[in-house]
C-alpha positions, 0 to 999 in steps of 0.5 A: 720631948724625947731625946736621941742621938744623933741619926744615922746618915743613910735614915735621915738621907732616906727620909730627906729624899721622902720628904723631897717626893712630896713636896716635889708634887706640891709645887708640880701642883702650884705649877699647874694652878699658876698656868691655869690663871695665868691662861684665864688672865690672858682670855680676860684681857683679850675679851675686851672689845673697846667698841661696847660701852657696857660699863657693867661688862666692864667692872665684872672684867676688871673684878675678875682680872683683879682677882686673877691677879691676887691669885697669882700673888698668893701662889707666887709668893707662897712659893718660899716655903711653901710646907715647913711640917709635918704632924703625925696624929692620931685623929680622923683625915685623909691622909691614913697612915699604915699605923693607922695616924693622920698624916698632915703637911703644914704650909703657907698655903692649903692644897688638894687633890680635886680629882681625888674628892679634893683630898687634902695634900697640904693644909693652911696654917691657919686651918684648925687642923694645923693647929695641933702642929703648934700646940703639942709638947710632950705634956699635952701631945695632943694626940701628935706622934711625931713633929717634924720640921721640913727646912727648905731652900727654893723647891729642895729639902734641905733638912728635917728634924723630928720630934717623937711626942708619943710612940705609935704603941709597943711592937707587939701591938702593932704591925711591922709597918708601924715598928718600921715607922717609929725606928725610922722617926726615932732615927731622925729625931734630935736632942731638943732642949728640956729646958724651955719646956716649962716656958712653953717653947716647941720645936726649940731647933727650928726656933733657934734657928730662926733666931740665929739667923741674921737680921735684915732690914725686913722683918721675916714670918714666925709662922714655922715656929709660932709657940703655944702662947702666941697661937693662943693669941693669933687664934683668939676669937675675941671681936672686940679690943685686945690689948697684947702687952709683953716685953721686948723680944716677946713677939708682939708685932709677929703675933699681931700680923700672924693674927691678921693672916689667920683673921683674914683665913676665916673672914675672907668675906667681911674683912676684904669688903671692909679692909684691914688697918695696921698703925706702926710707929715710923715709915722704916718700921712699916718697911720692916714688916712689911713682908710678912703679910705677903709671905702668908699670902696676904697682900690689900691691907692698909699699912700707916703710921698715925702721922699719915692716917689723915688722907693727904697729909704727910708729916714734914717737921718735928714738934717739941715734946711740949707741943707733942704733949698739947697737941696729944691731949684732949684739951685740943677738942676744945681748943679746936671747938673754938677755931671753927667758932671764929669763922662764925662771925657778926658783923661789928655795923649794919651790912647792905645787900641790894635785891633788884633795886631795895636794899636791905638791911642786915643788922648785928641782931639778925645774924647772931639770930642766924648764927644761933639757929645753926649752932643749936642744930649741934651739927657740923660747921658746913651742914650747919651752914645751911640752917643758917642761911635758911633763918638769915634768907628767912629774916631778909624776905619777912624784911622784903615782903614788908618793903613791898607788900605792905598795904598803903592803908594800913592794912594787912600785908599784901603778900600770902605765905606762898609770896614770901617762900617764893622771895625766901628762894629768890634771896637764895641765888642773890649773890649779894645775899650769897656773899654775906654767908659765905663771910659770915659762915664760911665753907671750911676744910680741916687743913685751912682751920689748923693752918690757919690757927697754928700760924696765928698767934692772935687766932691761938690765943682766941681758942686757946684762951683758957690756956697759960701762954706757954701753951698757947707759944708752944702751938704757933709755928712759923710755917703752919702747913709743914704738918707735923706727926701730931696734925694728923689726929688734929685735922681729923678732928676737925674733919668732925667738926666741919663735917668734911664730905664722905668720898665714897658719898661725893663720889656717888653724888658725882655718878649720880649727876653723870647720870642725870646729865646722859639723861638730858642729853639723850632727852635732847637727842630725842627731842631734835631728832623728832624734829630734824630738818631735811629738805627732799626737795633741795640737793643743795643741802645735806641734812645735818644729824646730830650725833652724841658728840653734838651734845655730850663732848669727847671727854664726858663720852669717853668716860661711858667706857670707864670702870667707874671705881677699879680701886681695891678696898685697900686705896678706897679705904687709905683714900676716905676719912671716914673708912670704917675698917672691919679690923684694926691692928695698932703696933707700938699702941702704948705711944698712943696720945688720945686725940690719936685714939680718938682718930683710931676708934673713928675708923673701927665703929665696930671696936674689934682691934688687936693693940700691942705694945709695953707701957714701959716703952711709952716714949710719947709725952702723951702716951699710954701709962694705964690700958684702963684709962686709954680705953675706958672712954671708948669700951669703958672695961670691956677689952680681952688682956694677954700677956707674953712672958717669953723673950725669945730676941734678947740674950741672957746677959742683955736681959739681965741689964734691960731688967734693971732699967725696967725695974726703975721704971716699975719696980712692980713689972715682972719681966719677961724670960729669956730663953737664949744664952749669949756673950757679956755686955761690952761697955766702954768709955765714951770718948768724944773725940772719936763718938761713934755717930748714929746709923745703921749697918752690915757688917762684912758677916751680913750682920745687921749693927744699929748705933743709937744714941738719944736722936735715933732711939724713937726711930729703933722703936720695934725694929731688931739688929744683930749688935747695938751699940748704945751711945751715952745712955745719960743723955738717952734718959735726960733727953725726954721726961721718958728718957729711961723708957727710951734706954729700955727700949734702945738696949733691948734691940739687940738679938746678939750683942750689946755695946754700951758707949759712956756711963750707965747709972742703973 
């Protein structure tokens, strides 16, 4: 990139005021298209006439008025910063400029000029005619002339600086216009630092600044500054697994939600019917960049940690690390195999059930019968219960027919085939008969079964027979229905293996019978107004009319006038286990046990995922230590690898002591380059008389400080501040059999400054 002096004031003043005309007329536009929804917004919620019952009037009005809403979110929030640049380029638009370039606005959003052949005034980030704004470098331009970076505070200019990439040609050459041009963007243009040339970073003053602004608790878009590595990434058309792997600092999480804005941008269609899954670490961490995606413009899309991923459950306890290591492993498939095994029982004697006035016997023998029938149809506990009620019914109406059809001169049985199949459904709503499945082969659900086996240590050491005993105690609980983040993966397993229903499914079932019964219920209106008694001949009596109301009462009426599911995608999809998400981000993907993944794969049968994470910051007991075995059960090799070399948080002389704990933990990583310089790391002694607690803080500069010690550095996993300070790094290793994974990750949190607390052995 060309180096200049600093401008003049009255150029940049002149070319400030420029930019300021511009952009003024963009948001007059925004302003215009912001009226027009909120006026159809108010004409739908007029149009509401609450005397039809139209149902079919009514999902179209709440389609639209959902739509209407999304549409005045995006433009609302694509307000802050709605453009950030400018290129400059030597390709065909509609923008020509005297010097015969392409004069392209980049911003959160794309804008037009409808009355002009919708000529575009601003392009979308994520439109590939934007894309040449994050890919050009002096060394490849990419036909750019001139990059420029448009600072905004609300709707004003506050600042602009440039980059002259090539030059429009020689003044000869060109025209008066085009020499006026290039003195004025060479008038503007500031040093930028040659240095980060070869790491690939662009626009070095706006990403400095970015990075010098001070830490919130949300984290902010990258999408003014994203460098060339990462654009590759976020653009990458890969749809199957990719796995992005980087160090800290890298921008890893800021990719993955950039990847799913820019996915969204050119999948409207399929992704708003399927939704989009984001799995981070911790509730603060989904708080933390839980900004991002509405600052694109983007909102409906399913934030969860895994502890939350099954519907209803919500972890309240901590589990040891062994229990976290157990329940993580894949042995729980069988270990909850069995669970679901022993609620297949046999009775020990012969059990009695009395049809009319016989009584039957069921024996040991025709149960197991039963039991086998069902466990060979390999489906699911409670559609399996079907096959075995259906041999068990089977057995007891051959045993009815003999009872009483048998021929008393010893013939044939009196009973035809039809007979017996008429007993067969008969034995069928005895309750007696009824009674005996159910204790035989009861209906389950996945949080009765882990309940009932982490709070039994008789019923673990059934399952987990197998297992030593320290296995077996590690999983008992004293109060088995404080879930822990681990049940998640455990419950949605056994969602498999009982064969919990499908919501939407239940849900159509349940419209269905609605339907069946409005078409009795006008049926039976039918019938009695056919026949309605009047007597002409006696004024005595008024004739009585039945109404609907006499057969279908106030509440099943009353639900003729609602939509029948207004939900967006995004509750439906939070609300079902067996959701299958078009794409699925997992940030932090290297904490990962494989019961975790197995739950993940089951809600993305398509297999287009975007994992991000560092195997050297696996904390998890069970954890990620190779991306080929994680994935190999799932996709076996077919996956796509990107790696991030560039660490754009962490200062030089963190960087320098992050590295040597990185190379404890595998000597063969190669780290990751820092590109900021910053101050020397602070150590001092602990003192325990005066240990600085755990928390986090701003300071009177506004700046963000985290304390972190060996209880709070799982919860700083992803998350960046300002000053860290690292409390007893020792007993951030000895804490966990990952401890010098977790001090990685503890001292790599800091965007300004380190303070280590106690000894460091490194």
């Amino acid at each position: 990139m060309t180096s200049h002096p600093r401008p003049v004031s009255s150029a940049r003043t002149a070319e400030i005021a420029a930019e300021q005309d511009y952009v003024t007329g963009l948001f007059d536009r925004l302003d215009a298209e912001v009226a027009a929804a909120n006026a159809r917004l108010a004409k739908v919620e007029a149009d509401v006439d609450p005397a039809n019952p139209d149902s079919d009037a009514l999902v179209r009005r709440e389609t639209e008025y959902h739509g209407l809403q999304a549409k005045l979110d995006k433009l609302h929030v694509a307000q802050l910063g709605l453009v950030f640049g400018r290129i400059d380029i030597d390709a065909p638009g509609d923008n020509p400029t005297p010097e015969g370039l392409d004069r392209r606005y980049i911003g959160r959003m794309g804008l037009d000029d409808r009355a002009d052949d919708y000529r575009t005034l601003l392009l979308d980030w994520r439109a590939p005619m934007a894309r040449p704004f994050y890919l050009a470098t002096t060394a490849s331009p990419e036909g750019v002339a001139l990059r420029r970076h448009i600072r905004t505070r609300g709707r004003t200019v506050t600042d602009i600086h440039d980059e002259i990439l090539t030059h429009y040609g020689h003044p000869s050459e060109s025209s008066a216009a085009a020499s006026s041009a290039t003195a004025a963007a060479d008038a503007v243009a500031t040093e930028s630092a040659v240095a980060t040339e070869d790491a690939g970073v662009a626009g070095e003053s706006a990403l400095h600044a970015a990075l010098q602004r001070a830490r919130t608790g949300h984290m902010s878009s990258i999408v003014e500054t994203i460098q060339r590595e990462q654009d590759e990434i976020i653009r990458d058309s890969t749809r199957g697994v990719m796995v992005v792997e980087g160090g800290p600092g890298t921008g890893k999480t800021a990719v993955a939600l950039h990847r799913v804005a820019y996915l969204l941008y050119h999948h409207r269609e399929m992704l708003a019917a399927t939704g989009v899954l984001i799995v981070g670490p911790n509730t603060t961490f989904l708080n933390y960049i839980s900004h991002v995606l509405p600052e694109l413009g983007e909102t409906g899309v399913v934030l969860s940690t895994i502890g939350e991923l099954f519907p209803g459950v919500s972890p309240v306890s901590t589990d040891s690390l062994l229990a976290q290591e157990i329940k993580g492993s894949e042995a729980m498939v069988d270990i909850l195999g069995n669970a679901v095994k022993l609620y297949q029982r046999l009775p020990e004697t012969d059990r009695e059930v009395r049809v009319d006035s016989i009584r039957l016997q069921v024996s040991p023998a025709m149960v197991k019968a039963a039991r086998t029938r069902a466990r060979r149809s390999r489906k699911p506990h409670n559609i399996a219960r079907g096959a075995f009620a259906e041999q068990l019914q089977e057995q007891l109406a051959q045993q009815l027919a003999q009872r009483i059809g048998a021929d008393p001169l010893g013939g044939a049985n009196l009973l035809s085939r039809a007979d017996i199949d008429q007993l067969h459904d008969d034995l069928a709503d005895n309750q007696d008969v009824q009674d005996l499945i159910e204790e035989m082969w009861p209906h389950l659900h996945p949080t009765q079964v882990l309940a009932d086996l982490l709070g039994s240590q008789e019923t673990i050491a059934a399952a987990a027979h197998e297992y030593d005993e320290e296995t077996q105690q590690a999983l008992y609980r004293e109060h088995p229905t404080a879930w822990s983040a681990a049940d998640a993966a455990l419950l949605d397993e056994l969602a498999v293996l009982v064969g919990l229903p499908d919501p939407e499914q239940a849900q159509a079932t349940a419209e269905q019978q609605w339907r069946e019964q409005l078409a009795d219920a006008a049926e039976a209106l039918d019938i009695l107004a056919s026949s309605e008694a009047t007597d002409n001949d006696d004024d005595m009596f008024e004739a009585e009319i039945l109404s609907a109301a006499d057969v279908i009462d106030a509440e099943h009426l009353a639900r003729r006038q609602e939509v029948r599911d207004a939900r967006t995608t995004a509750q439906r999809a939070q609300a079902d286990h067996t959701w299958a998400y078009g794409h699925v981000i997992i940030d932090e993907a290297q904490e990962l046990t494989p019961m975790e993944w197995r739950m993940v794969f089951r809600r993305s049968p398509s297999r287009w995922m975007t994992l991000v994470g560092d195997t050297a910051q696996t904390g998890a007991p069970a954890g990620v230590d190779s991306w080929e075995e994680t994935l190999e059960p799932f996709v076996g090799a077919r996956f796509r690898h990107h790696q991030l070399t560039v660490n754009y948080r962490t200062p030089e002389p963190v960087t320098e002591l992050a590295n040597r704990v990185l190379a404890v933990i595998d000597p063969l990583a190669v780290p990751a380059v820092a590109v900021r310089e910053g101050i020397a790391v602070n150590y001092v002694p602990l003192d325990e008389s005066s240990r600085p607690h755990p928390r986090v803080f701003t300071d009177e500069d506004g700046r963000l400080n985290a304390i972190i010690d060996a209880s709070t550095v799982v919860e700083a996993k992803g998350l960046e501040y300002d000053h860290v300070t690292v409390v007893a790094p020792a007993e951030i290793v000895a804490a966990s059999p990952q401890g010098l994974n977790n001090l990685y990750v503890a001292i790599t949190r800091a965007t300004q400054t380190l303070t280590i607390v106690g000894p460091l052995d490194i």
